[in-house]
C-alpha positions as CSV (number, residue, x, y, z in Angstrom):
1,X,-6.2,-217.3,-20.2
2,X,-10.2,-216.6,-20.1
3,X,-10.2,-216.7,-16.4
4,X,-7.4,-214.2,-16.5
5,X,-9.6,-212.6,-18.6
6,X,-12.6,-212.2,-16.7
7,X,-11.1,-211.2,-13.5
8,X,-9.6,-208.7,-15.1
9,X,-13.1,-207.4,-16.4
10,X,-14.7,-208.0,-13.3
11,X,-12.2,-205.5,-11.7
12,X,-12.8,-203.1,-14.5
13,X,-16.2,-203.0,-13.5
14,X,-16.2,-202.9,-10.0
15,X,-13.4,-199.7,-10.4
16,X,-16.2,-198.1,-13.1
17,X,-19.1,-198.9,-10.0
18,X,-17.1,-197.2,-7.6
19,X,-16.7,-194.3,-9.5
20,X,-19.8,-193.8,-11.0
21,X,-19.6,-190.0,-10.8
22,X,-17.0,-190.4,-13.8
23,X,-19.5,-190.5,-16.5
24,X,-16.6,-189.8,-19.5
25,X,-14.8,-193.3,-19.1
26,X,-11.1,-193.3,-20.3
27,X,-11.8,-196.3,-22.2
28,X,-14.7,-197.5,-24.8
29,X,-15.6,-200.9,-24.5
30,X,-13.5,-202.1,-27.3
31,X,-10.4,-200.1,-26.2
32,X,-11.3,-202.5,-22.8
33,X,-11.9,-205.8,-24.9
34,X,-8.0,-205.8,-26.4
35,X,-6.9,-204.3,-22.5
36,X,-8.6,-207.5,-20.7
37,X,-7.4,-209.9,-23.7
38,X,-3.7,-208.6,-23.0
39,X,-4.3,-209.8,-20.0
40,X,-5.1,-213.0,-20.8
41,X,-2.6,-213.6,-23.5
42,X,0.1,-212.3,-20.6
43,X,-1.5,-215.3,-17.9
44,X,-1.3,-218.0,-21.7
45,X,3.0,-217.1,-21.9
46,X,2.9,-217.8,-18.3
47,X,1.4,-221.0,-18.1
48,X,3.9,-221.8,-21.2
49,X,6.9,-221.3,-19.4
50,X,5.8,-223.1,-16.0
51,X,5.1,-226.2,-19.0
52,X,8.1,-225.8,-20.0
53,X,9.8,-225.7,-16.5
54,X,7.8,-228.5,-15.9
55,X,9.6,-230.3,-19.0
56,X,6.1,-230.6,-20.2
57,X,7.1,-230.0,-23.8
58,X,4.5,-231.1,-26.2
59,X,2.1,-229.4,-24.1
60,X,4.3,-226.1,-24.0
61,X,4.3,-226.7,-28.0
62,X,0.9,-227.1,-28.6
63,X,0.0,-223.7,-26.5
64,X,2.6,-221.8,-28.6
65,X,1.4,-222.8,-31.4
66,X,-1.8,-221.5,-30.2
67,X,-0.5,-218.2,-29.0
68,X,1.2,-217.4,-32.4
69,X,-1.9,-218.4,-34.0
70,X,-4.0,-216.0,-32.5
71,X,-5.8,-213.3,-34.7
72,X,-3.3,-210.8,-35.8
73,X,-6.1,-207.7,-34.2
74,X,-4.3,-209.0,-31.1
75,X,-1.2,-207.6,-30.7
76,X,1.4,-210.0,-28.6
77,X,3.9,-207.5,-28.3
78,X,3.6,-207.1,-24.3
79,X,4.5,-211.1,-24.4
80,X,7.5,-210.7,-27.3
81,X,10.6,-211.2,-24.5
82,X,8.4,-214.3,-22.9
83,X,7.7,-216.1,-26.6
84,X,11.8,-215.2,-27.2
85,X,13.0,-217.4,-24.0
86,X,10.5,-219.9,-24.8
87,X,12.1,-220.7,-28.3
88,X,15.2,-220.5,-26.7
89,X,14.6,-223.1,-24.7
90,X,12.8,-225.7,-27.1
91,X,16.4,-225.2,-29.4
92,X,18.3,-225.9,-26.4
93,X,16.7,-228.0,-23.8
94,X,13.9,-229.9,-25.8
95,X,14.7,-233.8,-25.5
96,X,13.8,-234.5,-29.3
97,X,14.9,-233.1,-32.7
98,X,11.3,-232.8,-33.7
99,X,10.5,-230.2,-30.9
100,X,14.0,-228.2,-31.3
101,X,13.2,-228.1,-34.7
102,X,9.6,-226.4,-34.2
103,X,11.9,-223.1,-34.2
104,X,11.0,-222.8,-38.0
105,X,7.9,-223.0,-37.7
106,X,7.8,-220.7,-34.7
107,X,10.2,-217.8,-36.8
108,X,7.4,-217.9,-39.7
109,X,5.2,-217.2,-37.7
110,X,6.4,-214.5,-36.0
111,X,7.7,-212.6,-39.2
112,X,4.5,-213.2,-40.3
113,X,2.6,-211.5,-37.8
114,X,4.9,-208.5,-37.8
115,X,7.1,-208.9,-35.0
116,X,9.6,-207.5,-36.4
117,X,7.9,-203.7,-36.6
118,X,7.7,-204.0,-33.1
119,X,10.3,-201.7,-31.5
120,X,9.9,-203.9,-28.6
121,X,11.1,-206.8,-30.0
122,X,14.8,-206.0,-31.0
123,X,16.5,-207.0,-28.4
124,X,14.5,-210.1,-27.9
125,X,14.7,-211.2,-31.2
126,X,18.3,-210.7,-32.0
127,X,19.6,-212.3,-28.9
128,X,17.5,-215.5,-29.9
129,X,19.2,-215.0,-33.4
130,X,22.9,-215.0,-32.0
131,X,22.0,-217.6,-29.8
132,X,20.8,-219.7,-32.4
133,X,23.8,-219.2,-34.5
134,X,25.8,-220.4,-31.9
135,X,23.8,-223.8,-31.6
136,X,25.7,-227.1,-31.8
137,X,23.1,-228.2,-34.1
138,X,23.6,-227.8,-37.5
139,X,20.0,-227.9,-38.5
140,X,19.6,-225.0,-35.8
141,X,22.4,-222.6,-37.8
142,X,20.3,-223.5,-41.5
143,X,17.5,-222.4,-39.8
144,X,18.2,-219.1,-38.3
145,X,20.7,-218.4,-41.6
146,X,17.6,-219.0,-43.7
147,X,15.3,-216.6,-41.7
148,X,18.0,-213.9,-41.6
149,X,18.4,-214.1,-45.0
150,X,14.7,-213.8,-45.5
151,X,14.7,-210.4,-43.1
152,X,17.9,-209.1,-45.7
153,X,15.8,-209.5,-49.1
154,X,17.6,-213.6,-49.6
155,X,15.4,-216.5,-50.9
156,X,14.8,-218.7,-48.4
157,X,14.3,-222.3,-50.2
158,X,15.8,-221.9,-54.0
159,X,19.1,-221.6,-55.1
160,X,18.8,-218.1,-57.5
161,X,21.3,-217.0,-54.2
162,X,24.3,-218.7,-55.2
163,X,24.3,-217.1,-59.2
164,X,26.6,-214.5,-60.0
165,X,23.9,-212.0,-61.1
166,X,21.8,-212.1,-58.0
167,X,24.8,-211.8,-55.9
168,X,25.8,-208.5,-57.5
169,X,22.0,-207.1,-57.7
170,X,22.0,-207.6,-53.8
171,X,25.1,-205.8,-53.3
172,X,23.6,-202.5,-55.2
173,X,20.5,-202.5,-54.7
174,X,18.9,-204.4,-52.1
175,X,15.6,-205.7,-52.3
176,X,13.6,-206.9,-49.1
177,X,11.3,-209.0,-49.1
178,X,9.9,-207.9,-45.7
179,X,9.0,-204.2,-44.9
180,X,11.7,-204.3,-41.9
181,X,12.9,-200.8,-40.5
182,X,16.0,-200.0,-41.1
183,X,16.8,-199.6,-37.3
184,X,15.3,-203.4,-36.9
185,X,18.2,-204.4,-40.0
186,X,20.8,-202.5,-38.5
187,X,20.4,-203.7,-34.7
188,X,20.6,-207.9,-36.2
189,X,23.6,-207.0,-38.2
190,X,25.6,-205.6,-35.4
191,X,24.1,-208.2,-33.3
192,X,24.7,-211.4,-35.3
193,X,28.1,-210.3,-38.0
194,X,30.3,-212.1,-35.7
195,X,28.8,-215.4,-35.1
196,X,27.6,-215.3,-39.4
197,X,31.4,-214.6,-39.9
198,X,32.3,-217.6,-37.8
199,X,30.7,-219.7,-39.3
200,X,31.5,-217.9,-43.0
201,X,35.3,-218.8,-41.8
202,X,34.9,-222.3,-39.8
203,X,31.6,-224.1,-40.0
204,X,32.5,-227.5,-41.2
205,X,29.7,-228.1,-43.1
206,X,30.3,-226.8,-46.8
207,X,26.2,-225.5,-47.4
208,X,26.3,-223.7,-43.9
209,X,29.5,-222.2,-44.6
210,X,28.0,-221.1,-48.4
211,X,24.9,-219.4,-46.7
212,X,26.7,-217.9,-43.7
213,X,28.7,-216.4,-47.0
214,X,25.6,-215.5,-49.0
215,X,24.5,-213.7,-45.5
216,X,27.4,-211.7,-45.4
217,X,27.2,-210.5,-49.0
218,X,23.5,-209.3,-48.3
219,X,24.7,-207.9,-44.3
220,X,26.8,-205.4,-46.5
221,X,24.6,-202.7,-47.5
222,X,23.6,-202.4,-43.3
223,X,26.7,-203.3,-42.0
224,X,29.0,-200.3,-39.7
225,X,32.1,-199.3,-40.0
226,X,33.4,-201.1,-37.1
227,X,31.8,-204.6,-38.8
228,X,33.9,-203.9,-41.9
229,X,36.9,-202.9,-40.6
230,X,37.2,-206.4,-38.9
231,X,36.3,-207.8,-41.8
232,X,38.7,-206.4,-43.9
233,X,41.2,-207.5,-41.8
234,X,40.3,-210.8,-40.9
235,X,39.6,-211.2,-44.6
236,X,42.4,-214.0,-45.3
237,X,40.7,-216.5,-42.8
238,X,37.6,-215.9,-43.7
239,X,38.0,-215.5,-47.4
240,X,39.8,-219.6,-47.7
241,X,39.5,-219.3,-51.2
242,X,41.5,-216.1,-51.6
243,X,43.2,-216.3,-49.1
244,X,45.2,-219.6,-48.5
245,X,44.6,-221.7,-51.7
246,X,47.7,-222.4,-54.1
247,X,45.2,-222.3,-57.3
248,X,42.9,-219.3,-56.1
249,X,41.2,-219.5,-59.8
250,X,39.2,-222.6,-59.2
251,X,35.5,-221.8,-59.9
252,X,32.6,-222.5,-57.3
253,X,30.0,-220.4,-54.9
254,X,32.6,-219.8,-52.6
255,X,35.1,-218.3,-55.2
256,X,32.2,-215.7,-56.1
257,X,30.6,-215.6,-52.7
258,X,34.3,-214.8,-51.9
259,X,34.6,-212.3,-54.6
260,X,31.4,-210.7,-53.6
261,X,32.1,-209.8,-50.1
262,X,35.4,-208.4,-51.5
263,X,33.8,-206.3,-53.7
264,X,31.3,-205.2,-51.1
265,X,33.6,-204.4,-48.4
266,X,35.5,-202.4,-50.9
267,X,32.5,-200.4,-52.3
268,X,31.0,-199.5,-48.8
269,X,33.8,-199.2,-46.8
270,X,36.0,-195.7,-46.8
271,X,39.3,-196.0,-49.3
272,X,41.8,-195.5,-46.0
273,X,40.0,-198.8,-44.6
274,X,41.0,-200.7,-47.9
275,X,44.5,-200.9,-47.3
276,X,43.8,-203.7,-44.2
277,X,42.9,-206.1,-46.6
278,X,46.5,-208.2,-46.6
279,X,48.8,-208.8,-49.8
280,X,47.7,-212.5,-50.5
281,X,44.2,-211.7,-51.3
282,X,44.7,-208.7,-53.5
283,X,47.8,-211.1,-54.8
284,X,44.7,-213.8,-55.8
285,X,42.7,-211.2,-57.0
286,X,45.6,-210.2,-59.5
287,X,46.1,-213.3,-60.8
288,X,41.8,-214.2,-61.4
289,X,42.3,-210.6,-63.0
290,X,45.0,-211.8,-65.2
291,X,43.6,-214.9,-66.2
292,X,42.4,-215.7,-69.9
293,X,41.7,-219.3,-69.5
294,X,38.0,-219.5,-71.4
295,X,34.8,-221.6,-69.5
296,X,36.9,-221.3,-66.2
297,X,35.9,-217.6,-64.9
298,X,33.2,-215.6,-66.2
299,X,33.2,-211.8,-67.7
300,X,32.1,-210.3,-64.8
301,X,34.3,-212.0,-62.4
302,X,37.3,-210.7,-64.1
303,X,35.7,-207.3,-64.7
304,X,35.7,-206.7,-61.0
305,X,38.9,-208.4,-59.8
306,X,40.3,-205.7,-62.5
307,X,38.4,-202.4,-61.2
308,X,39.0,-203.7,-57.4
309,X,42.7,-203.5,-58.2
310,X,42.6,-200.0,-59.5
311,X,40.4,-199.4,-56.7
312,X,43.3,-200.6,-54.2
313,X,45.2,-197.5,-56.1
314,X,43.1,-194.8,-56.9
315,X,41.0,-194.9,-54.4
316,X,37.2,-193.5,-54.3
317,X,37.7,-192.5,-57.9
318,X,36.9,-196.3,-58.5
319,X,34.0,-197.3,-56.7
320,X,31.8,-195.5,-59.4
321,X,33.4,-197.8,-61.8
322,X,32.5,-200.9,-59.9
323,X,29.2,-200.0,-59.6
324,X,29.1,-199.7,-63.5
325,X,31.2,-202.8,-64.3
326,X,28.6,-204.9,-61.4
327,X,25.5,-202.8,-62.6
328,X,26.3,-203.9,-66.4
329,X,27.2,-207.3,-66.1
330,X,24.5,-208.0,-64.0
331,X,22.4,-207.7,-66.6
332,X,24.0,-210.8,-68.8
333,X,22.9,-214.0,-68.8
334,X,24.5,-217.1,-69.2
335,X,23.3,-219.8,-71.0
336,X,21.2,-221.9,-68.7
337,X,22.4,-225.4,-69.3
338,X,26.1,-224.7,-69.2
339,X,24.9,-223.1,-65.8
340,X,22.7,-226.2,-64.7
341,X,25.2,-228.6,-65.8
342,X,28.0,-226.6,-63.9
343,X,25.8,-226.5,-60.8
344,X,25.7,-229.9,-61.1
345,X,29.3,-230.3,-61.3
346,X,30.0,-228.4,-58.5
347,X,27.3,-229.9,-56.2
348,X,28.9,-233.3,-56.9
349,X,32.2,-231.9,-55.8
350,X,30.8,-230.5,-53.0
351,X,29.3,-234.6,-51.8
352,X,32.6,-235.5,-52.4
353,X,33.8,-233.5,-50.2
354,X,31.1,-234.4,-47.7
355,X,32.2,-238.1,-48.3
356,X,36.1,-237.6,-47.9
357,X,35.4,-236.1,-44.7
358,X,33.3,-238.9,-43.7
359,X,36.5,-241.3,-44.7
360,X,38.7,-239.4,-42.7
361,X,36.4,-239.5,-39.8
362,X,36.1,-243.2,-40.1
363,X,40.3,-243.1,-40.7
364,X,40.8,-241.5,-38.1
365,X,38.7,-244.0,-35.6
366,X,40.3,-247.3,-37.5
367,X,43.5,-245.5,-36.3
368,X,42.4,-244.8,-32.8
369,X,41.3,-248.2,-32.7
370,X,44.7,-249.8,-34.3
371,X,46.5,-248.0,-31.3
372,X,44.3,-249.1,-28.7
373,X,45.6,-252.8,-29.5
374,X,48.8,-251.8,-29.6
375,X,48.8,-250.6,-26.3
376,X,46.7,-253.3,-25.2
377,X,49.1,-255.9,-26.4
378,X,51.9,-254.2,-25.0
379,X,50.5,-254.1,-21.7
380,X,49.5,-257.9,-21.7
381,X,53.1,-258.5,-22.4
382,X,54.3,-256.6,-19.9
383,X,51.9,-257.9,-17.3
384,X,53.1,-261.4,-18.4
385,X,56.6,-260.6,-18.2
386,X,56.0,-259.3,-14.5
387,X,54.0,-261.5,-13.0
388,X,54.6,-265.0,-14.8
389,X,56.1,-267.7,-13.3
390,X,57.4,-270.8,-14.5
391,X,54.1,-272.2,-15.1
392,X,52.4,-269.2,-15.9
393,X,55.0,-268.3,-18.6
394,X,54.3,-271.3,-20.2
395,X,51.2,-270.6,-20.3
396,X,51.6,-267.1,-21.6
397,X,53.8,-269.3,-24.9
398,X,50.4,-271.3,-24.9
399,X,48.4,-268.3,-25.0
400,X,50.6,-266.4,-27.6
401,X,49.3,-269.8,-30.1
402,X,45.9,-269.6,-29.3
403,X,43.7,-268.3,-31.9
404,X,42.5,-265.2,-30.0
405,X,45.5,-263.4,-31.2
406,X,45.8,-265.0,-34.6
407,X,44.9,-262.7,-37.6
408,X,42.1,-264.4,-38.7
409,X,40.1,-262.7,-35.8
410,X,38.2,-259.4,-36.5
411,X,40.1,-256.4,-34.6
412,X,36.7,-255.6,-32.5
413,X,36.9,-259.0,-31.0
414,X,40.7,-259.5,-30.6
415,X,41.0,-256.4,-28.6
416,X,38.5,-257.4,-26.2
417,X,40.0,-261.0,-25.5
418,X,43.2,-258.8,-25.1
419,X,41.4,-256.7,-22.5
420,X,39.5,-259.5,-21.0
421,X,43.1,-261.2,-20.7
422,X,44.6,-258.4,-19.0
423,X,42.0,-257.8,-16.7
424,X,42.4,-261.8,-15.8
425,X,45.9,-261.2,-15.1
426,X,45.3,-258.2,-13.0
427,X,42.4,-260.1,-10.5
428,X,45.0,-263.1,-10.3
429,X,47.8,-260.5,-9.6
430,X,45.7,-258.9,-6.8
431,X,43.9,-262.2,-5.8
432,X,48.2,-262.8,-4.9
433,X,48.6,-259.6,-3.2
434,X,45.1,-260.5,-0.7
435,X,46.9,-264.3,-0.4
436,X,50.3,-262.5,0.2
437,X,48.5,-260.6,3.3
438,X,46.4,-262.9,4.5
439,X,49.5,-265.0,5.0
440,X,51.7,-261.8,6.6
441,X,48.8,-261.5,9.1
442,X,48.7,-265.2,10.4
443,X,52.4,-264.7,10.7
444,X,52.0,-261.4,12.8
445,X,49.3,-263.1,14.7
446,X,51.6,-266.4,15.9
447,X,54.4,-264.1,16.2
448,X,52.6,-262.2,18.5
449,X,50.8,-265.1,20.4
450,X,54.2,-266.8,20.8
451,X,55.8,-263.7,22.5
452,X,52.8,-263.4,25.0
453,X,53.2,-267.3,25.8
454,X,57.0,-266.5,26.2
455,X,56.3,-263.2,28.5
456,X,53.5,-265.4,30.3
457,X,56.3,-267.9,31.4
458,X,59.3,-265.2,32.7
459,X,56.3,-263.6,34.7
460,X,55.2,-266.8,36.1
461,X,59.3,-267.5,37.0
462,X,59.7,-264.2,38.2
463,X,57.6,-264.9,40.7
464,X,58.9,-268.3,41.8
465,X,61.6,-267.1,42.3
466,X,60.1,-264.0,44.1
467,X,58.3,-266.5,46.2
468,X,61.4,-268.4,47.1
469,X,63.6,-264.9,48.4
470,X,60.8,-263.9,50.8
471,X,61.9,-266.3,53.5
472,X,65.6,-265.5,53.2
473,X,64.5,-261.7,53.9
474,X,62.6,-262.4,56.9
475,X,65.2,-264.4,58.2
476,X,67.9,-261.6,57.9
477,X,64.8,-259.1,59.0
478,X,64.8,-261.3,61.9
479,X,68.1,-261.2,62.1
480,X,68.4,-257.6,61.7
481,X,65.9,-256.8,64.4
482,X,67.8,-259.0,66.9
483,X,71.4,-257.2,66.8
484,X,69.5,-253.5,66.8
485,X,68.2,-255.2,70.1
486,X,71.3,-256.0,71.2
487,X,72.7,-252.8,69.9
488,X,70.0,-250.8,72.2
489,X,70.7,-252.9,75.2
490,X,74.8,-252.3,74.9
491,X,74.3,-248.8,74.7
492,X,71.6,-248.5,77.4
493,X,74.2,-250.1,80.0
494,X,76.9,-247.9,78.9
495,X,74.4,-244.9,79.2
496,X,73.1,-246.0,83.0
497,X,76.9,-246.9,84.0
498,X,78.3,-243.1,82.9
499,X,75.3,-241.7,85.0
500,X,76.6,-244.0,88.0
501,X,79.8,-242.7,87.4
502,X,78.4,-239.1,87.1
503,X,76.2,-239.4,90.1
504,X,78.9,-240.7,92.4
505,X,81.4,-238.1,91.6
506,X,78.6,-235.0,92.2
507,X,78.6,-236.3,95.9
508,X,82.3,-236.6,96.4
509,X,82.6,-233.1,95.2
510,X,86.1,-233.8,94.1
511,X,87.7,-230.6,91.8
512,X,90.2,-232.9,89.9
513,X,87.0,-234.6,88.9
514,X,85.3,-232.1,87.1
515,X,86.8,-232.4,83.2
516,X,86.5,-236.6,83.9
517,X,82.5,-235.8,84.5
518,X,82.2,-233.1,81.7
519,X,84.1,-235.7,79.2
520,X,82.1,-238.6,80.3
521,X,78.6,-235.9,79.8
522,X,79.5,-235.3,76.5
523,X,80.2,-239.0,75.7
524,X,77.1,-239.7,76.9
525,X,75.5,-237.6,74.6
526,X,77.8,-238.8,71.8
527,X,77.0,-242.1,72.2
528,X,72.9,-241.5,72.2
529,X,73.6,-240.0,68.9
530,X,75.1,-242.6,67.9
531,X,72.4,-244.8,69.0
532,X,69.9,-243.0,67.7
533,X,71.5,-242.8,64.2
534,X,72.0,-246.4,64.2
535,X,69.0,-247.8,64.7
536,X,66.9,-245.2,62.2
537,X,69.6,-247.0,59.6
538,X,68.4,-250.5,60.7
539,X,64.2,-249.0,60.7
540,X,64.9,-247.5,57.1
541,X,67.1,-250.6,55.7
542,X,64.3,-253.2,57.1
């Protein structure tokens, strides 16, 4: 950060060199001191976030903590998006609970230095707030519930919240604790009503779901239009106790918590927008009117479930008689140690409620577990019932008797000689299938040797008896070759005796002997043909 620092000074001053014609400088030295510390704050959030990339994290801690620590005649405000991501990322990504719970520490800080004035810091801030609300964590919600209620005017650590007479003082007139603009209070509640009303509606721990409620009563004065028109409308699931509850008179925060949203969505909300409220709440809200039982409900309770019904009827006309009826009774006080004792009461309730959802947690895993060894130990049976054999089923009527499935075992125990078991059977099933190959292949392999023997042998025959034809065909080639001889010579003589004949007659000159010559010409030729023919049949058939 100091080197940062300097170089930016140096700069500074080797620019003012340079120009040394420009006596008037824009800056006085002061004006350059918070310019070049700026700087060096910028290069400190830099080297934070390479820590963190770096999954240095105590290291990243410890440098935050000295960058929020810094004199407040420092303004971080150029840093604000950088210090933002780097919370964001210890309440997500940090590996322990101690370092994702730092973001306390971190958001007391930074109220306390302002940061909230800063026009810059908005977006920044309210982002990190609905991310927050949105953590897995429970201890992540508390914490950004707390702080929010702390920017709306709520205290953070007693429990003055949760009494009927601070409720209603909030609602009216709402009293902040912090000097935050309007425009600051405005932007988070926009940002943020969602994820507060979630977990208003569904958080399943009872004290988040009280303060998410609390919130919600205090988000009314700076809530829109839009915020409370969903409200109103989603009012049964998020109201439980007005909504959905067979006895809606039972007494608790969440009954007035409930109650106090009503009436503030009422109040501040325009008298058309009233009517999305459904029938079962203002049906509740009737009957908590209605009801005289003593020490259940108090005055002021009743007071308003009465003037919110005339509201639902008469409209605007009303809401000046709320304010009176929450303005007066606000005022009362009820005696402390019926209130300490019923705070009392009602936190015991509230453990027991934490405990029965513990049991049913626990229920519910003795159950999965039950099932798991039923299934177990209806697969073992019908492995057994597959794959035993004589032996092996007697073993299985053995097994059946042995103690590991007698009931004097623990569950944790039986089930894993059950598993053990049918993991056994299943090696010596597959150690049967391998056996069952091995054996299929050394049968392929003879088979398949004993045909090449058998092939081996007909070739070797095959050629015997090759071996034994070959003189029988040169004899009848021999023989062959002889009679085409003899064939050749026959037709030779006959050849040279028709010339004779042919030759004699041209010198007798004889005309009756003409046709005998021309007939014995062409059976000259005939018969060469014939010759010819004959022995290119005896060439091709040798």
């Amino acid at each position: 950060m100091y080197s940062r620092c300097l170089s930016s000074i140096v700069l500074q001053v080797q620019n003012t060199q340079e120009n040394e014609s420009e006596k008037s400088s824009v800056f006085k030295p002061v004006d350059w001191f918070l310019v070049h510390w700026r700087i060096g704050l910028e290069a400190l959030a830099e080297v934070i976030m390479k820590l963190q990339e770096s999954h240095c994290w105590e290291v990243a801690s410890l440098m935050l903590d000295c960058l929020l620590g810094v004199p407040c005649c420092f303004p971080l405000d150029n840093v604000i998006n950088i210090i933002c991501s780097v919370i964001k990322s210890f309440s997500c990504c940090a590996p322990k609970i101690s370092w994702r719970l730092k973001s306390d520490k971190w958001f007391s800080m930074l109220f306390a230095r302002g940061f909230h004035n800063l026009h810059e810091s908005d977006g920044h801030l309210a982002d990190l707030f609905v991310t927050l609300l949105g953590h897995p964590e429970p201890e992540q919600r508390f914490v950004v519930l707390q702080h929010l209620g702390r920017l709306v005017g709520q205290d953070m650590h007693g429990e003055a919240v949760l009494q009927s007479n601070t409720i209603i003082y909030k609602l009216l007139s709402p009293d902040l604790v912090l000097s935050v603009p309007e425009s600051f209070l405005s932007l988070v509640v926009s940002s943020t009503w969602d994820q507060v009303v979630l977990l208003a509606s569904s958080d399943s721990l009872l004290p988040l779901k009280i303060r998410a409620l609390a919130l919600l009563v205090a988000y009314m004065p700076y809530a829109g239009r839009q915020q409370l028109q969903s409200f109103l409308a989603a009012a049964d699931s998020v109201l439980h106790v007005l909504g959905k509850v067979t006895h809606p008179t039972c007494e608790g925060p969440l009954l007035r918590l409930s109650l106090a949203l009503s009436a503030g969505a009422c109040l501040y909300s325009p008298a058309e927008d009233i009517s999305l409220i459904s029938q079962d709440i203002w049906r509740n809200i009737e009957t908590i009117g209605l009801s005289r039982t003593k020490g259940k409900l108090g005055g002021l309770e009743k007071n308003a479930c009465e003037v919110l019904c005339r509201l639902r009827n008469e409209g605007d006309e009303a809401k000046e008689n709320l304010k009176e009826v929450l303005s007066t009774n606000s005022t009362k006080q009820v005696d402390p140690d019926f209130g300490s004792t019923r705070e009392s009461i009602l936190q015991v309730l509230a453990n027991l409620t934490s405990v029965q959802s513990c049991f049913d947690m626990f229920s519910k895993k003795i159950d999965q577990e039950a099932m798991e060894l039923e299934e177990a130990e209806m697969e073992l049976e019908i492995l057994q019932k597959e794959h035993a054999v004589q032996e092996s089923s007697k073993d299985s009527k053995e097994d059946r008797n042995n103690p590991w499935i007698t009931a004097s075992v623990k569950e944790d125990s039986r089930l894993q000689e059950i598993k053990d078991r049918i993991r056994s059977l299943e090696k010596s099933k597959l150690q049967e299938d391998i056996e069952l190959r091995r054996q299929k292949k050394v049968l392929i392999r003879r088979t398949r040797q004993k045909y090449l023997e058998e092939a081996a042998i007909r070739e070797e025959e095959l050629r015997r008896e090759l071996d034994r034809e070959k003189p029988a065909e040169a004899e009848k080639e021999i023989e062959r070759q002889r009679l085409l001889q003899l064939e050749c010579a026959k037709t030779r003589g006959s050849s040279d005796t028709i010339l004779t004949w042919r030759r004699r007659g041209k010198h007798r000159q004889d005309p009756s002997h003409v046709p005998i010559l021309s007939l014995c010409g062409d059976l000259i030729k005939h018969l060469s043909r014939i010759s010819t023919h004959y022995c290119e049949l005896l060439w091709t058939k040798s």
